[in-house]
N, C-alpha and C positions, 0 to 999 in steps of 0.2 A: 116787438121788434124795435131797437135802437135807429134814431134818425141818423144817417149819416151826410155827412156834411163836405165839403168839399171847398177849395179854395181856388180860386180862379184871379186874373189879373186882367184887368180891363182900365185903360188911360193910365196907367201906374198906381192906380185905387185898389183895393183887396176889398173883394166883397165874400160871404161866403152866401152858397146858394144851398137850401136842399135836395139833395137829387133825386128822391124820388116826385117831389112836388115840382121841378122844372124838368126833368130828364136830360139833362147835361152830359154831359161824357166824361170818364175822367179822365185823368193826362197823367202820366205818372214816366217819372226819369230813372237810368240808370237799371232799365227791368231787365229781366234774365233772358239775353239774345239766344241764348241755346235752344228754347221754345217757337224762336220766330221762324219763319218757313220761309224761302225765296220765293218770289213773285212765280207763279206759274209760264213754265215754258215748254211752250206746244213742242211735241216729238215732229220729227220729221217723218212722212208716210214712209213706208218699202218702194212705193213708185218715187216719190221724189229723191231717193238718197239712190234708188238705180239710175234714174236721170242726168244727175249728178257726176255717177263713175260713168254713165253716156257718152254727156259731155266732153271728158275727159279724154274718152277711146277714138280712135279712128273705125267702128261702128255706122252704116249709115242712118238706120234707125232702130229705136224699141219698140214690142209688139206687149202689150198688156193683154191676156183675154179674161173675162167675166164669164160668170152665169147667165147672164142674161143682159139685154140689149140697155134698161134700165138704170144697172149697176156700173153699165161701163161710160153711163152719160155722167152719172153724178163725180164720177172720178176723173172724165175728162175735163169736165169743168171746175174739178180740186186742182187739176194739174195746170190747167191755162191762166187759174186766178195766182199757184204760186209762181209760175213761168213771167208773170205779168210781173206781178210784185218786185220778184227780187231780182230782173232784170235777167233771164237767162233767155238764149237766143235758140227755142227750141218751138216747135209747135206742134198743138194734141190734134188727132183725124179721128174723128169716131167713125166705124166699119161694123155695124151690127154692135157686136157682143165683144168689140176689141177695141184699145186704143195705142193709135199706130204715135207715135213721136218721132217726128224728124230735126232735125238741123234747120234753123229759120236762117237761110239765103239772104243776106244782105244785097240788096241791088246795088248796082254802079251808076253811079250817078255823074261820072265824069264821059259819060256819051255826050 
């Protein structure tokens, strides 16, 4: 097996290292971008993009229901961590096996 060799720049010095004897990475310019993949970008759930046209409707709330009381806890708590995040004025009720979303109430604070 041929050593290969690799060229690196460090202070403005050219050293050449061995790569399998250091395990360096190579760096190589001008490579074929048609290969490279965009950064992964989470889909949005079916509950969050209904939320969304929620928000939108004159609607007072949405009702989600589950299989089981289990499944509607992990999804209330997917819906309240993106509610949280991206700033939408909505809030998840778990009811059993259901998750209820209403319109978060902003209070008055000029009393």
């Amino acid at each position: 097996m041929a050593e290969v060799v690799y060229l690196f720049h460090l202070n403005d010095l050219s050293y050449f290292i061995e790569m399998e004897k250091y395990n360096i990475m190579k760096i190589s310019y001008n490579a074929d971008a048609s290969v490279i993949r965009p950064a992964h970008v989470a889909k949005k759930s079916e509950e969050i993009l209904a939320i969304e046209e929620f928000i939108n409707s004159d609607h007072e709330n949405i009702c989600f229901e589950y299989e089981n009381a289990e499944e509607a806890r992990k999804k209330r708590n997917n819906i309240a961590t993106h509610a949280r995040r991206d700033g939408l004025s909505v809030k998840a009720l778990l009811r059993d096996n259901k998750v209820i979303v209403i319109r978060n109430e902003k209070k008055n604070t000029d009393e």
